[in-house]
C-alpha positions in Angstrom: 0.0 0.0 0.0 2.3 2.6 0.9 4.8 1.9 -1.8 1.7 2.0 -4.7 1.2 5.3 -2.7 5.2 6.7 -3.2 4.4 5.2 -7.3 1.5 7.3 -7.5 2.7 10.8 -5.8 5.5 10.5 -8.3 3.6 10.0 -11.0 1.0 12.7 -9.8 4.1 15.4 -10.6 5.9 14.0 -13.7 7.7 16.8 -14.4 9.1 17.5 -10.7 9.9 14.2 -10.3 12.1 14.4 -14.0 13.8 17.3 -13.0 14.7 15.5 -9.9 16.0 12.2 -11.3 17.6 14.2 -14.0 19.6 16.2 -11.2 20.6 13.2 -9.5 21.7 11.0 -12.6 23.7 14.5 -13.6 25.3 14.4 -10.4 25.9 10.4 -10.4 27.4 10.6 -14.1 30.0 13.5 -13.6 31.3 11.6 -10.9 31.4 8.7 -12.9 32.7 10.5 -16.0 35.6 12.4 -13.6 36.6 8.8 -12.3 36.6 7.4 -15.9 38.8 10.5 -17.2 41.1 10.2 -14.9 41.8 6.4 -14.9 41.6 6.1 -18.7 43.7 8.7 -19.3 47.0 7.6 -17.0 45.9 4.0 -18.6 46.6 5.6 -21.9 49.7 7.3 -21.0 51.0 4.1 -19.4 49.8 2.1 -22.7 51.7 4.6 -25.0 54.4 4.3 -22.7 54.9 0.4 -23.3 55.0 0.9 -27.0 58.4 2.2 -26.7 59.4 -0.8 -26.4 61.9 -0.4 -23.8 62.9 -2.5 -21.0 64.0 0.4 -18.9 63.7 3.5 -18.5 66.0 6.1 -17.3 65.4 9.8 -16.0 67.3 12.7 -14.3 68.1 13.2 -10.8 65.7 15.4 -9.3 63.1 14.7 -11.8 59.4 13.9 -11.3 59.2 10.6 -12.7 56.4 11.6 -14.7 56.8 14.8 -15.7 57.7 15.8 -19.3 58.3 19.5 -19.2 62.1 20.1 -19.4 65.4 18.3 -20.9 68.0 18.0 -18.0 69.7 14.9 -19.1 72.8 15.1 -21.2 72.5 13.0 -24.6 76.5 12.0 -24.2 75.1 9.8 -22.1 73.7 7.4 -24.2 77.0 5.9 -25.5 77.2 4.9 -21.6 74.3 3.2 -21.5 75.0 1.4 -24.4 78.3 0.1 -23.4 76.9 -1.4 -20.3 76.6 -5.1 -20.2 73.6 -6.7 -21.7 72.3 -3.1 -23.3 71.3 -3.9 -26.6 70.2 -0.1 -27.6 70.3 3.1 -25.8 67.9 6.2 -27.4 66.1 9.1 -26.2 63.5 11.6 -26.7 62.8 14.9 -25.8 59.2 16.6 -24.4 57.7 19.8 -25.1 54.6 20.8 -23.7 52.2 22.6 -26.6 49.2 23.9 -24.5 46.7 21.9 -22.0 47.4 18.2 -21.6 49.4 18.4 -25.2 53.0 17.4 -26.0 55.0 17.1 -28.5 58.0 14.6 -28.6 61.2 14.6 -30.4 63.0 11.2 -31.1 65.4 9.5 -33.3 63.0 8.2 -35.7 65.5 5.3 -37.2 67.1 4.5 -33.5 63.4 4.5 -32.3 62.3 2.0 -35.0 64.8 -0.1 -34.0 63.5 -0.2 -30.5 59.9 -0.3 -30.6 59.3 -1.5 -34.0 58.5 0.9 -36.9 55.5 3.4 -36.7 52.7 1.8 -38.3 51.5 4.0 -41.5 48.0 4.4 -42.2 48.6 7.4 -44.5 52.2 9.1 -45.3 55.7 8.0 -44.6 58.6 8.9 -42.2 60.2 12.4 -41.8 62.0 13.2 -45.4 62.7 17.4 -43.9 64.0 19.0 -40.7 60.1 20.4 -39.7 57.8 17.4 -40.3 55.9 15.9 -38.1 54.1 12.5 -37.6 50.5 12.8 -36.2 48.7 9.5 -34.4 45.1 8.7 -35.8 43.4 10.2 -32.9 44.7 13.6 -33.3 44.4 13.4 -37.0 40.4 13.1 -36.9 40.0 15.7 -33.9 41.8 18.2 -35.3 40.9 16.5 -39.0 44.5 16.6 -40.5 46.0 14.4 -43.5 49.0 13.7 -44.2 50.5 16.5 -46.5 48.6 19.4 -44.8 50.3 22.1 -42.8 49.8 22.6 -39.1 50.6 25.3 -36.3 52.1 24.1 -33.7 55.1 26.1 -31.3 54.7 29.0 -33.3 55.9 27.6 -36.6 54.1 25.6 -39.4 54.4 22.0 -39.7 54.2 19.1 -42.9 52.2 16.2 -42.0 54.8 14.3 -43.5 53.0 10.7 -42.3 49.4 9.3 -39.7 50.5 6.6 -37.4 48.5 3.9 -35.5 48.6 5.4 -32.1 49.8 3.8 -29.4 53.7 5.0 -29.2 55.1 7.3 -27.1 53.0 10.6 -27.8 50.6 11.6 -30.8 52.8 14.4 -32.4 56.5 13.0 -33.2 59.4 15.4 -34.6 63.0 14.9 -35.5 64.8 14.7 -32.1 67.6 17.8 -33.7 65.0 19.8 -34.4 63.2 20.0 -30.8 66.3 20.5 -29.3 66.4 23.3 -31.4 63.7 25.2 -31.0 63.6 24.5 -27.3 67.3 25.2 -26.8 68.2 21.9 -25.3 70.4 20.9 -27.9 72.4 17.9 -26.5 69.6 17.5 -23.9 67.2 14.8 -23.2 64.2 14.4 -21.0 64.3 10.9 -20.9 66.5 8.0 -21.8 65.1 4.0 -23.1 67.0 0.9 -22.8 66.9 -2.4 -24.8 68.4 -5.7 -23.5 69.6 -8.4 -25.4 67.2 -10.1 -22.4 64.7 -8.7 -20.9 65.1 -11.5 -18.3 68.3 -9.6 -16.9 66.1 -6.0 -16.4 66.8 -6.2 -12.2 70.2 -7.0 -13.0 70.9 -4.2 -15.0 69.1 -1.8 -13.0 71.0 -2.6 -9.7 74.2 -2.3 -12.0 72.9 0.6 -13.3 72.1 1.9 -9.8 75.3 1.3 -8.5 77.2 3.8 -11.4 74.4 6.7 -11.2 73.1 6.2 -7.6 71.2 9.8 -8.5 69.6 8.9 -11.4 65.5 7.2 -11.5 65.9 3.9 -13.3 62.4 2.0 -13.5 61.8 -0.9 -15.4 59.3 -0.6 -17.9 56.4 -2.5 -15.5 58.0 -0.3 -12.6 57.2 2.9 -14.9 54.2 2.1 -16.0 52.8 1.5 -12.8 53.6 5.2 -11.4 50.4 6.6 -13.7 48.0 6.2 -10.7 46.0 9.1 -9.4 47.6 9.4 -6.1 51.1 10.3 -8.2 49.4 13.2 -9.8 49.7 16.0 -7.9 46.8 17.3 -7.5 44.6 15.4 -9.3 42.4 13.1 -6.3 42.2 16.1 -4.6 40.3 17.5 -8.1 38.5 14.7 -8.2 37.2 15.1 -4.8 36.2 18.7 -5.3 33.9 17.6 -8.5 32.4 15.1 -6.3 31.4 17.4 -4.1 29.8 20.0 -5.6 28.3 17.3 -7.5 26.9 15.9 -4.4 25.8 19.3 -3.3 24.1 20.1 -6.5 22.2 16.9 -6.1 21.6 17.7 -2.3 20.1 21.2 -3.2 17.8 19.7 -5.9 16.0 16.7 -3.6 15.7 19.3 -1.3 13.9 22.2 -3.0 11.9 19.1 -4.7 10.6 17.3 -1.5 10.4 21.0 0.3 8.2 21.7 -2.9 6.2 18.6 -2.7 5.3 18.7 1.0 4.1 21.8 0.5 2.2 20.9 -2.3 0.8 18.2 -0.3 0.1 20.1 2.9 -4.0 19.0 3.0 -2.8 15.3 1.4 -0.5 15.0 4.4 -3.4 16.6 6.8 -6.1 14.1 5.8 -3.7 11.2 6.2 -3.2 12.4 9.9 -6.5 12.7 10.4 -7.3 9.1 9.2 -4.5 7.9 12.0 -1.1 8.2 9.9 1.7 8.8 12.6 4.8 10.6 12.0 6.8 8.0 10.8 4.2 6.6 8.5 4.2 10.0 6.6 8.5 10.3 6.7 8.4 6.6 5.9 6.7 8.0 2.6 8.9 10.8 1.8 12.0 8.5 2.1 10.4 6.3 0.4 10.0 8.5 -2.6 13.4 10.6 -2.3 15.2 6.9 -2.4 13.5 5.8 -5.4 14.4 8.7 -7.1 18.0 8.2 -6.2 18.1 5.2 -7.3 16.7 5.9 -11.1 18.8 8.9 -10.8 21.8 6.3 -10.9 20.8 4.3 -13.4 20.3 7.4 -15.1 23.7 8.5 -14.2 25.5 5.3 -15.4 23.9 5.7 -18.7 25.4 9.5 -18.5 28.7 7.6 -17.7 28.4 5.7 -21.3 27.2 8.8 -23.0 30.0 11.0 -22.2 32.6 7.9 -22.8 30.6 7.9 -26.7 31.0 11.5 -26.9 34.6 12.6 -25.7 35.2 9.2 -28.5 33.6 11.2 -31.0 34.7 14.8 -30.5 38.4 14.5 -28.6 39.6 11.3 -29.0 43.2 13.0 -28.7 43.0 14.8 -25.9 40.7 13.1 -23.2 40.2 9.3 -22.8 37.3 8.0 -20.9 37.0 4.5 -19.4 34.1 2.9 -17.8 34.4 2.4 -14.2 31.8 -0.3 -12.9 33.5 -0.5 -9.5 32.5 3.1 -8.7 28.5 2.1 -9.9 27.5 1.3 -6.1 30.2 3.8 -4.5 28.6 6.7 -6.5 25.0 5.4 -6.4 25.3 5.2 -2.7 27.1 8.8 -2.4 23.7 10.0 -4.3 21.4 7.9 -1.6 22.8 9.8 0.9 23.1 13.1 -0.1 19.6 12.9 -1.2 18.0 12.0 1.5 20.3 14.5 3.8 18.2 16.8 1.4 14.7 14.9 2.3 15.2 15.2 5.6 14.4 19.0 6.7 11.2 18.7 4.1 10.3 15.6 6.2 10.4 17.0 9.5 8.6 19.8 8.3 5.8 17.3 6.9 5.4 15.5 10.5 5.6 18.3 12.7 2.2 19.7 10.7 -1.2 19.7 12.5 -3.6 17.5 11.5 -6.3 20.4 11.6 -4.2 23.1 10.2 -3.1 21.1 7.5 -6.6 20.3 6.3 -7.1 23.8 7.1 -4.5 24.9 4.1 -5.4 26.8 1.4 
């Protein structure tokens, strides 16, 4: 009885209880969304990482291990590396940041080949001129390039010389002499890769390593990759916690002018069923009942959101955002919206059983 009762007040006010759901599944899929950005972006940049193709991976004293933003290594070094026991090839690249989460990398193209296996052409060839560039797939449909056009990038025009799979250390490559260059790090690298004859011997040759450059971060390619976590982002959980709150306190603000709203609206409704005997917690019973419901459509509204946005960032930034889908954070966000919901319910509710029976029927 009193759950055909919560069915029917809901559907008494279709469009306040829309609005409502809407609010909550908004709320449940930009915390979704946030999660999914976060996670499948670091799980890109760890996947682009491995398609170096190095075993390990060396950067400077002082450096943040994931931070691409200067050149501090000297490039002498690689005929070091490269006489070291069990080093099979020794290359470099350097970083440039171009604007928001954008960088550009410079590499030996032929040394590069060598270690990871030669870029993968889906239009163009390899650099023929000091100031071409290689472009991944993704970037070339955002920003809808082909190979032989022009681009802008670092102040300076560019020749699509070739479109690569993606997958490979960043999506805009260009000669290794010419970043250096026009970043004036000439003889600089931001970071350095190792091949072994055996990747079997990477601990080995990391603790020998170790020994020679005590100073210096040497990871192994698994050791690397698994440093793209959130908490090694400066920063970014405590972003992530901010979005999740306001998100939480937009959907707060919502079930609470809507169940404020409806118990007003229902001033005599609630009168006559304390006339009839209701008690108190008979008539919150039925405003949690309702503000739950709605939380929990909200969520499966907001999961949907969640796939939505994942479709969309596919469609219009493939390049620049990457969105995963993050089923263990269904129940955690769902239950974040419960909450904050009925927090919101609960100063309409009180309201709704402190009323007088008479005065309530009394309402106008």
């Amino acid at each position: 009885m009193v759950n055909k009762l919560v069915f029917e007040n809901l559907k008494h006010r279709p469009v306040r209880t829309l609005l409502s759901i809407v609010a909550i599944g908004l709320e449940v899929g930009l915390m979704l969304t946030m999660v999914g950005l976060s996670r499948g972006m670091l799980a890109e940049s760890a996947r682009r990482a491995r398609g170096v193709g190095a075993d390990i991976w060396v950067r400077a004293p002082g450096s943040a291990a994931i931070s691409f933003s200067t050149a501090p290594m000297p490039e002498a070094m690689l005929p070091f590396f490269e006489r070291q026991p069990h080093v099979a090839l020794a290359t470099g690249s350097v970083v440039h940041p171009i604007g928001g989460i954008n960088t550009v990398s410079g590499i030996d193209l032929e040394k590069f080949g060598r270690m990871s296996g030669a870029f993968r052409y889906l239009a163009g060839g390899p650099f023929r001129g000091p100031h071409d560039i290689l472009v991944d797939e993704r970037y070339a449909a955002q920003r809808k390039i082909s190979a032989g056009d022009t681009i802008q990038i670092m102040n300076r025009p560019w020749h699509v010389r070739g479109v690569v799979e993606p997958g490979k250390l960043a999506r805009l490559v260009v000669p290794l002499r010419t970043l250096q260059n026009l970043t004036g790090t000439s003889g600089k690298l931001t970071q350095i890769f190792l091949k072994l004859d055996d990747p079997k011997r990477t601990e080995a040759v990391i603790a020998a390593l170790k020994q020679q450059l005590p100073d210096y971060q040497i990871y192994s390619i698994e050791e690397f990759t698994s440093l793209f976590s959130v908490s090694n982002f400066e920063g970014l959980a405590e972003f992530i916690t901010v979005v999740i709150t306001l998100s939480v306190l937009v959907g707060f603000l919502v079930v609470f002018l809507s169940m404020y709203t409806a118990v007003l609206e229902r001033t005599r409704e609630i009168g006559i069923l304390k006339s009839l005997g209701a008690s108190s917690g008979y008539v919150l019973s039925l405003l949690l009942r309702e503000t739950a419901l709605l939380a929990v459509v909200g969520s499966l509204v907001g999961i949907l959101l969640a796939y939505a946005s994942r479709w969309a960032i596919g469609k219009l930034v493939p390049a620049s955002l990457t969105q995963v889908i993050v089923p263990d954070w269904w129940l955690i966000a769902g239950l974040i919206a419960l909450a904050g919901a009925l927090l919101g319910a609960l100063y309409p509710g009180w309201k709704a059983v402190r009323q007088d029976a008479l005065e309530a029927l009394s309402y106008e």
